[in-house]
C-alpha positions in Angstrom: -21.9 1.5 6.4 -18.9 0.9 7.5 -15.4 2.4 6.0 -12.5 0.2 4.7 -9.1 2.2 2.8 -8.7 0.6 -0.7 -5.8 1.1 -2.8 -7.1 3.4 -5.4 -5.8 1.3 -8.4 -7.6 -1.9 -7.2 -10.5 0.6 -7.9 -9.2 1.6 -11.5 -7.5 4.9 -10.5 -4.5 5.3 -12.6 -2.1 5.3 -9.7 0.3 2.9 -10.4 4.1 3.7 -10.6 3.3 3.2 -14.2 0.1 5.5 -14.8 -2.2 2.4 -15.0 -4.7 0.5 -12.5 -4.9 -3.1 -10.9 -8.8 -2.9 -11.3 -10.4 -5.6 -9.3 -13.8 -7.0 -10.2 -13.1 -9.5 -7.2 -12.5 -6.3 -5.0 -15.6 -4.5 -6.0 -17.7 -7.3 -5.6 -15.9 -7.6 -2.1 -17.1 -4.2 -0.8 -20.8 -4.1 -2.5 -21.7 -7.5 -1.3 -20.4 -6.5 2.1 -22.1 -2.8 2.1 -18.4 -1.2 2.9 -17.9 2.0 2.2 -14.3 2.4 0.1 -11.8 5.0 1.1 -9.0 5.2 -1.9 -5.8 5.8 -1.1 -2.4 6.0 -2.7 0.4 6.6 -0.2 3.0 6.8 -2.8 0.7 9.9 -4.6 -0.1 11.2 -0.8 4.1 11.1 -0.4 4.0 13.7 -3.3 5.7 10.9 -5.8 4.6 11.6 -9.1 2.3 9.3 -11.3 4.0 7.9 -14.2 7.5 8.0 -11.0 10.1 5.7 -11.0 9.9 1.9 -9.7 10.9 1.3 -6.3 11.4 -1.6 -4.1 13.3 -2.6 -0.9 17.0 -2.5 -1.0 16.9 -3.7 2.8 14.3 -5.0 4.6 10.7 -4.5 4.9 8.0 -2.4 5.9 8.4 -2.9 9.4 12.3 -2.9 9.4 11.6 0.5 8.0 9.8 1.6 10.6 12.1 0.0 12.7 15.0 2.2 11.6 17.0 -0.7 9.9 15.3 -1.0 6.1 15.8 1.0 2.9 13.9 1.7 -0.6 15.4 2.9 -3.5 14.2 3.8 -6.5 15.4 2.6 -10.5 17.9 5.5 -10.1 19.6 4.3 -7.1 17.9 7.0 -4.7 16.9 6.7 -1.3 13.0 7.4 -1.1 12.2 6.0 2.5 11.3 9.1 4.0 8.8 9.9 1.2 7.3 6.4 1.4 7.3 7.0 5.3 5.7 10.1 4.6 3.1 8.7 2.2 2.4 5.9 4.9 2.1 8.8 8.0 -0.8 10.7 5.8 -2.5 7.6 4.7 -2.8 6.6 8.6 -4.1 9.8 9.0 -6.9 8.8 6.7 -7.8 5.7 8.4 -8.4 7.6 11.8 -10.3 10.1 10.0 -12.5 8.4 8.0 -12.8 5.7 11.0 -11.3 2.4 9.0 -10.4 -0.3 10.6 -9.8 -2.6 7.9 -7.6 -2.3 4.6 -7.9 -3.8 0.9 -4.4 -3.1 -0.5 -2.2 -4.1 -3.6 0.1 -7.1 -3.2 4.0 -6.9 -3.6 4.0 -2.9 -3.7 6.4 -1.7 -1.5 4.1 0.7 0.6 1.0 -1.5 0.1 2.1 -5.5 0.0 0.5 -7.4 2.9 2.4 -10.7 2.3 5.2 -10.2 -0.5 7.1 -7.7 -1.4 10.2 -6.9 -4.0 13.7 -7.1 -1.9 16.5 -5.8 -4.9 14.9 -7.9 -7.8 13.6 -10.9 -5.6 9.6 -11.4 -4.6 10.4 -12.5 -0.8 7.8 -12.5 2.0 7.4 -9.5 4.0 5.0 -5.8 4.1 5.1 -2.6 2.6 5.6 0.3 4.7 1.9 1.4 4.7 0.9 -2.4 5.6 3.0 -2.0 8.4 2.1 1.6 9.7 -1.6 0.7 10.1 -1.2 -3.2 11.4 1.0 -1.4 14.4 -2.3 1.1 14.5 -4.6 -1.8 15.1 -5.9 -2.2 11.1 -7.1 -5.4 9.6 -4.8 -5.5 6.1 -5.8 -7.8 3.0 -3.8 -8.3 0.2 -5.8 -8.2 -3.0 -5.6 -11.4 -3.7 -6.3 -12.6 0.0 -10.1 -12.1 -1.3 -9.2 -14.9 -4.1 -9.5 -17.9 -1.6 
């Protein structure tokens, strides 16, 4: 069966910035009926943020302007966490290549995960999250949750 990295609160893993899940019957339904085998990840956990942590979102750019050098995230305090969510993105990469995924399932509008929105300042704009944009420049296939909707 072939491998594909899932957020693990799409799966019902309390990982959320707010200790709960984003289950997704539409998900699970996704990989069974497809014969995938799911690889959970949280890059915000694997960046060593805690679980209940603080909201964070873009304060500049996206994802890729991250990566880029030229975008920010801050959390509700006012902080600077871009290397941590860099971080988190770096080890969930690593994860793709060992596990050999080439595709991704991941949670809309989160700021490591979002494939097609995310939250710039207190505004849902188009754009990535930094883990989105880590493994599309490593050659994955990412899908937003709700890309399996349609």
């Amino acid at each position: 069966m072939a491998t594909i990295l899932v957020s693990s609160c799409l799966l019902g893993l309390k990982t959320r910035y707010d200790g709960t899940d984003n289950y997704s019957q539409t998900v699970i339904d996704h990989i069974r009926e497809n014969r995938l085998t799911p690889i959970p990840v949280c890059p915000e956990q694997l960046a060593g943020l805690s679980t209940p942590r603080s909201k964070c979102w873009f304060s500049r750019g996206d994802g890729e302007a991250v990566l880029s050098g030229h975008g920010e995230l801050i959390n509700e305090e006012g902080e600077d966490v871009t290397e941590s969510f860099l971080f988190g993105a770096d080890e969930t990469l690593k994860i793709a290549l060992l596990t050999d995924c080439k595709m991704a399932i991941l949670q809309q509008r989160s700021p490591s995960c979002g494939s097609q929105k995310i939250y710039l300042n207190d505004e849902l704009v188009d754009g990535v999250g930094v883990t989105t944009a880590l493994l599309k420049k490593n050659g994955l296939k990412v899908f937003g949750d709700d890309d399996l909707h349609s």
